[in-house]
VOKE-949914 format. One line per field, with one value per residue (C-alpha): residue number from 1; residue in one letter; x, y, z. Coordinates in pm, whole numbers, plus 50000, padded with zeros to 5 digits. Layout:
<sites>
num <- c(NUM  ...);
residu <- c(a  ...);
X <- c(X  ...);
Y <- c(Y  ...);
Z <- c(Z  ...);
</sites>
This chain:
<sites>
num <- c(1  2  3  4  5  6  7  8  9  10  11  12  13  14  15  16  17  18  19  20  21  22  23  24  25  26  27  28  29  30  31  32  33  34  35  36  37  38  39  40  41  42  43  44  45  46  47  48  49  50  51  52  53  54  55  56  57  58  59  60  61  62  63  64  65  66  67  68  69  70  71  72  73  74  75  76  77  78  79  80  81  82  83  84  85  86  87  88  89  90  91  92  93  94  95  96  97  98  99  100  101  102);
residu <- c(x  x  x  x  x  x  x  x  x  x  x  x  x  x  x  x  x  x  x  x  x  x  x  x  x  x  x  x  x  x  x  x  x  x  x  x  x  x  x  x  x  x  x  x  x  x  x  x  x  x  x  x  x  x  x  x  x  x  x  x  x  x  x  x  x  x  x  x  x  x  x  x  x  x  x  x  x  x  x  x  x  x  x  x  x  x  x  x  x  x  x  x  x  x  x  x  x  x  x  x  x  x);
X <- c(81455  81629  81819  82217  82188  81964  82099  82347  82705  82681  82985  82724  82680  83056  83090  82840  82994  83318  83173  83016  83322  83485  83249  83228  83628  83526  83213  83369  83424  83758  83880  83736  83904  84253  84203  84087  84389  84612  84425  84595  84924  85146  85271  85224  85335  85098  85228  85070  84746  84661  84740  84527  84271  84233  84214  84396  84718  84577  84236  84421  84682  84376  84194  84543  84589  84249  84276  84615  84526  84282  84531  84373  84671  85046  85319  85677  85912  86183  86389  86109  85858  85602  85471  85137  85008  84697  84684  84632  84567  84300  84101  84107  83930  83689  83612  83586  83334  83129  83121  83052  82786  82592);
Y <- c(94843  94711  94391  94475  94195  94426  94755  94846  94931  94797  94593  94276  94331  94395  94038  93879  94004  93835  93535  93503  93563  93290  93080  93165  93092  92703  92658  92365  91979  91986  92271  92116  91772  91978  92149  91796  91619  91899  91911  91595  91648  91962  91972  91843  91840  91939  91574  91441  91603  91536  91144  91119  91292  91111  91442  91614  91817  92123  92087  92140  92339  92568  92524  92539  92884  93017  92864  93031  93388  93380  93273  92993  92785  92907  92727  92685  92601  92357  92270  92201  92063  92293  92214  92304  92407  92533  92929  92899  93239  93286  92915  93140  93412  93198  93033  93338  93482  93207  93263  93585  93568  93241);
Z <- c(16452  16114  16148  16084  15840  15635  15657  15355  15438  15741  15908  15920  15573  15485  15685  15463  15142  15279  15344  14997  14798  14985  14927  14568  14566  14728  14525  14384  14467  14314  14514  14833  14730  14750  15014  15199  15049  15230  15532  15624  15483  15548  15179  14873  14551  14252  14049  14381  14407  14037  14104  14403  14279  13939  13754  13468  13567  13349  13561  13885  13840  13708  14083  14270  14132  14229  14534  14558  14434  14721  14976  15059  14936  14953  14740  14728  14416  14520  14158  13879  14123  14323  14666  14805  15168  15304  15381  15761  15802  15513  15620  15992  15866  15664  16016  16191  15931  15984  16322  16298  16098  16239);
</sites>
């Protein structure tokens, strides 16, 4: 018998693509750093982030939005300022993947 892991077009393998494109989305230490600096706040504003994080406000606003186009961020605009929180429901699925697979 042929492990489901194996097997093309299988779910396990539809699971496994998942995974890797989310992984492929937080292949990077700045986009962990964010996502770490959020973890322990519930919002944050992007003038924040770059300040804590000692890098360049073009440099993260680029990893904020692909963090954000693949919901693992959400924003809201309050006035000139944007504020940043984690996407609960994508970081869910990203856990349950994991657990799925391992």
């Amino acid at each position: 018998m042929v492990n489901q892991c194996c097997q093309k077009g299988s779910r396990r393998q539809k699971e496994i693509n998942g995974l890797k494109n989310y992984l492929d989305i937080l292949n990077d230490v700045n986009r962990l750093r964010i996502l770490c600096l959020l973890k322990d706040k519930k919002e944050i504003c992007v003038c924040e982030i770059y300040e804590a994080l000692n890098l360049s406000q073009n440099l993260v606003s680029y990893h904020l939005s692909k963090l954000k186009e693949a919901c693992f961020l959400e924003s809201r605009k309050a006035g000139v300022s944007v504020f940043y929180r984690l996407g609960e429901k994508r970081l869910k699925d990203f856990q349950t993947l994991i657990k799925l697979i391992f």
